[in-house]
N, C-alpha and C positions, 0 to 999 in steps of 0.2 A: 522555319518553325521555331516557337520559344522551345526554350528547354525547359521549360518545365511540362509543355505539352509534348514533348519528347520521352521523359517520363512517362506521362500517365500512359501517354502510346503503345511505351513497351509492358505497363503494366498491364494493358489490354491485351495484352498479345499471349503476357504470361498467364492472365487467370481465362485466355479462350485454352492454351494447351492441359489445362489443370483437369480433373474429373468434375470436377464438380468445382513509492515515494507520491504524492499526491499533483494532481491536476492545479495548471494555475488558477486564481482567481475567477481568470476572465475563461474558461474551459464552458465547453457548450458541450450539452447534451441531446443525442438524436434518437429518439425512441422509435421505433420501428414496431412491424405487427411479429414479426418473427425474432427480433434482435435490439439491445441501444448498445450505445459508442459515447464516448465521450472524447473530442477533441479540444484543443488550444483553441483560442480563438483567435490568432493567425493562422490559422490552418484555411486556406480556402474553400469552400465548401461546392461538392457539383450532388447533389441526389439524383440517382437514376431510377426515377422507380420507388416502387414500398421496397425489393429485396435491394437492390444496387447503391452502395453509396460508395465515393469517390471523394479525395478531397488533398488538398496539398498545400505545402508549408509557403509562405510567401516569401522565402528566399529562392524557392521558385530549384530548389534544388534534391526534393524531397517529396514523394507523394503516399498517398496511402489509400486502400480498396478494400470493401468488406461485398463479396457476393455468395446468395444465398440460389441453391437448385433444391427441388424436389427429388426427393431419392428416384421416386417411381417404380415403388418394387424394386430397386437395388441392393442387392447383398453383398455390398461395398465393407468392408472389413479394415480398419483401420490397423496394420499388422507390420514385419520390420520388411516383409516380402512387396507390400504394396510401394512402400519408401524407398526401395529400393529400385521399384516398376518405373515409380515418379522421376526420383534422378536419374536413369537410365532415358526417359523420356525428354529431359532438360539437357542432357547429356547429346544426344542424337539430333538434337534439333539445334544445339549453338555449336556443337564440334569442338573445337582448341579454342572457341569464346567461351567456354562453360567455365568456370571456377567455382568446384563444390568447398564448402566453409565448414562447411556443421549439416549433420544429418541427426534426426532423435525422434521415438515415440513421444508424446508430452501429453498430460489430460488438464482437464478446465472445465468445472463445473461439471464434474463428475463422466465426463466425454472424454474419452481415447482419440487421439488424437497426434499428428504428426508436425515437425518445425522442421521448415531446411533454409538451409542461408546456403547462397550462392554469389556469384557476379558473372557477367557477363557486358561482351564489348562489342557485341552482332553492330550497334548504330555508331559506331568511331570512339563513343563515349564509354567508362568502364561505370554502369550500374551494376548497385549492392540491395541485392533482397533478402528478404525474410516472409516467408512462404509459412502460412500455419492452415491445417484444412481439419474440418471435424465431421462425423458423421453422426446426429444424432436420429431418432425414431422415425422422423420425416423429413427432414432435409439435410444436405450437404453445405455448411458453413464455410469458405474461403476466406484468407484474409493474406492480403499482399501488403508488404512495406518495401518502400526502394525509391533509394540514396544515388548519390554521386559519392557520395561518404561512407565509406563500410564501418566506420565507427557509429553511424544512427542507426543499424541491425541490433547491437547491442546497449542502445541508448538508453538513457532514462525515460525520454518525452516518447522511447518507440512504446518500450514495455508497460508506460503507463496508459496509454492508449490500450493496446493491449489486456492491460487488465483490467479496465472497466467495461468491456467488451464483456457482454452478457448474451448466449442463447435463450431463445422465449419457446424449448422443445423439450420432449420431455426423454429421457434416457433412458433405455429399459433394454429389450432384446436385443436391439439392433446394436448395442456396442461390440460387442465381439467380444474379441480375446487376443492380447497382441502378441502369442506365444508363436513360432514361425515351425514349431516341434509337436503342434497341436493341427493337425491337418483337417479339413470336416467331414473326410473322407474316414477319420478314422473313428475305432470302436467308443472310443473313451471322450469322443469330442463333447457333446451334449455334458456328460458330468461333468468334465474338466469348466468348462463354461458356466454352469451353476455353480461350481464351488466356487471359483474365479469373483464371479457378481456377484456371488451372497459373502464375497468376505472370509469364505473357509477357509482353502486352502491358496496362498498365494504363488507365484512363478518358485523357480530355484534362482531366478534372476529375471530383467524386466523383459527379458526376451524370450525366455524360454522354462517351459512345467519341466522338462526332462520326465516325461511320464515313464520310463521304463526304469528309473532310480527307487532306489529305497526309502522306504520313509519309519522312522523311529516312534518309539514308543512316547517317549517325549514328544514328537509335534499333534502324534494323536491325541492325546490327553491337554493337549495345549487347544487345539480345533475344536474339542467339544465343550471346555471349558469356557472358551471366548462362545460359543454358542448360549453360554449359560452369563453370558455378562461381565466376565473375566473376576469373580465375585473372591474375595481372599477370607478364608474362614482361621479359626482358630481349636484349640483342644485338641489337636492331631498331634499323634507322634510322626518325626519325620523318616524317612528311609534314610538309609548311612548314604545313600550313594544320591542322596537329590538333597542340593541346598547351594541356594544360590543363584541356581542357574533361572535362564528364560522360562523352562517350564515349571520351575521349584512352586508357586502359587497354584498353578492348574494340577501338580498333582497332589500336592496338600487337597484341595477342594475334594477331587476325585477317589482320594483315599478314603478321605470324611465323609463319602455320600456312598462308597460302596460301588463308585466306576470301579475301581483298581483293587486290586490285592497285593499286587508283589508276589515274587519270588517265594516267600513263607520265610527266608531266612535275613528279612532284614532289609533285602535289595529291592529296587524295583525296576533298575536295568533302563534307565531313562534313553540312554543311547544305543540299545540292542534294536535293531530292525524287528520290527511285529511280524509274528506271522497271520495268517489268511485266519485260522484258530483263535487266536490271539486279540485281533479285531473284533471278530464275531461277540470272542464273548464279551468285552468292553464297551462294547454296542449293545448288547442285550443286557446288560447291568446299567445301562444308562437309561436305556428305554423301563426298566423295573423301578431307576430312582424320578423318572418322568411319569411313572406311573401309568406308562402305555404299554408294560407286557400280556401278553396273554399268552398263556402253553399250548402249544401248537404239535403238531405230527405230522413230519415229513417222509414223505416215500426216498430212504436213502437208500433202498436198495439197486438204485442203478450205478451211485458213484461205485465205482471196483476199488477206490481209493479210502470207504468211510473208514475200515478197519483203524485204518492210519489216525482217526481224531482221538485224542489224549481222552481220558476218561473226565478229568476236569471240563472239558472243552464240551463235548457230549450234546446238553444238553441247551448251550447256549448255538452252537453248530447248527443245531436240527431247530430249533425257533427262527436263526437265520436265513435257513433254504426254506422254510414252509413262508417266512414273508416276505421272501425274494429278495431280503439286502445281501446274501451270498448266493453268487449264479455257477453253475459249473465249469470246469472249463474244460478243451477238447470235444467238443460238442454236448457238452453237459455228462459226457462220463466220470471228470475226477471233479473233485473239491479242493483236490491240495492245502490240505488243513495245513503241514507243515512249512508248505513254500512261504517264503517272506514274498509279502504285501509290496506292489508296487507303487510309485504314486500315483497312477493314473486308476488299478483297483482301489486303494486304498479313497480316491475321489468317487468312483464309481460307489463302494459301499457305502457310503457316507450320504452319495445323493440319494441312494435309494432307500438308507433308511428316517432320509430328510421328505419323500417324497411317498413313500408309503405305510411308515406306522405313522398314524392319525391318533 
């Protein structure tokens, strides 16, 4: 058998176990109903199909595959647990041939998405891949690269290929969220996930929301700020204690439009954790400078906790439980005006009052 059909062989074998700088002169482009590519044109071309394309370098030492599935109602999740499911898979199936390189979430064209380079020596020979899979609305995108040379994983002509690589799908719910601390089991998953996609609130890092973490008064006023177009105003006096920083713009703005107050004496505590209070009313002074408040009256007499809301807090509190952007907690008995804001409630208020004052 040549070896370059020894390649694409193994390439077949790797995308059956799967789930699913500029171009030269002479680069040829392949348009598909779901996808195009653009290869070299030494690149050997094999089409399998409208989804299948295959095709390999004429040194006969280097191939390359792009195959497209229908999800089919799969709630496939692009996340560090599924990449980890996947080497574990590649892992089990070559044994002591396996050589994991690089594992990483990666996105493209606004698609979540996973890259693993590996090698393996199952056929006598030692191939080098570079594995990239995406999930977008309706179908599962693979793409396989693999060498005799573990220096073409990282190549120029790999990556360039690579990024002319266009899906023809469209993104929306079905991307997920690649947080592995974000279960969908859990209570906060749904808001954590609209905040995620709408751009609010981002990870504490690319793997993980840490929802049970604190979240500051500064990224609050930073999140609704960017919701407002991240607009930089002027004629503001500024707080002693904010200048300079990442949030110094957002709360200039906030201050100027009557989000914020401050402290009374000057401060406005950019880095003190909010409390549940605290929010509320920031939320309903933002909703009054959106010109969607309305005075409302809420039954607080079942929280056993309302005593506890500051008399400032009051009235911004009771507008928040009557439009449900604050829920109770322990079965709806407290409100914990005083507890600091977690990030996952602090997501949670945010979506709800992104989702129901109209």
């Amino acid at each position: 058998m040549k070896l370059k059909n020894k390649i694409l062989l193994s390439l077949f074998l790797i995308i059956g176990i799967l789930f699913v700088g500029s171009l030269t002169a002479d680069a040829k482009t392949y348009n598909k109903s779901t996808y195009d590519v653009t290869v070299p044109d030494d690149y050997v071309v094999v089409e399998n199909g409208e989804t299948e394309f295959s095709s390999y370098a004429d040194n006969g030492a280097t191939a390359f595959q792009i195959r497209v599935q229908d999800k089919e109602g799969s709630t496939i999740i692009i996340t560090e647990e599924y990449l980890d499911y996947l080497t574990e898979i590649f892992k089990n199936d070559y044994g002591d041939d396996f050589i994991l390189i690089s594992k990483k979430i990666t996105t493209k064209d606004n698609c979540i998405g996973l890259e693993l380079k590996f090698g393996e020596s199952t056929s006598g020979y030692i191939y080098y891949f570079s594995v990239y899979q995406f999930a977008t609305d309706n179908y599962a995108y693979t793409l396989v690269f693999g060498s005799l040379y573990e220096s073409y994983i990282n190549s120029s002509e790999k990556n360039q290929i690579y990024n002319s690589f266009k899906m023809k799908d469209t993104v929306t719910s079905s991307v997920g969220i690649p947080f592995r601390d974000v279960p969908k089991t859990s209570w906060y998953y749904n808001t954590v996930k609209y905040t995620y996609e709408n751009n609010l609130i981002s990870g504490a890092n690319e793997y993980e929301f840490r929802p049970d973490a604190k979240i500051t008064r500064g990224m609050i006023v930073t999140i609704l700020w960017r919701m407002e177009g991240s607009l930089k105003v002027t004629g503001v006096k500024d707080f002693t204690d904010v200048n300079g920083q990442y949030y110094y713009d957002a709360v200039r703005w906030a201050a100027k439009y009557g989000v914020v107050n401050g402290y009374g004496d000057g401060r406005f505590g950019p880095n003190a954790n909010i409390t549940r209070e605290q929010l509320a009313t920031i939320l309903c002074n933002y909703a009054k400078y959106k010109g969607k408040y309305v005075k409302t009256s809420a039954n607080t007499s079942k929280y056993k906790d309302w005593y506890r809301v500051s008399s400032y807090a009051r009235e911004s509190m009771n507008w928040a439980v009557s439009k449900g952007v604050i829920t109770g907690k322990d079965n709806g008995t407290r409100v914990d005006p005083l507890g600091t804001a977690s990030r996952a409630e602090a997501a949670t208020m945010i979506y709800n009052y992104c989702t129901k004052i109209k």
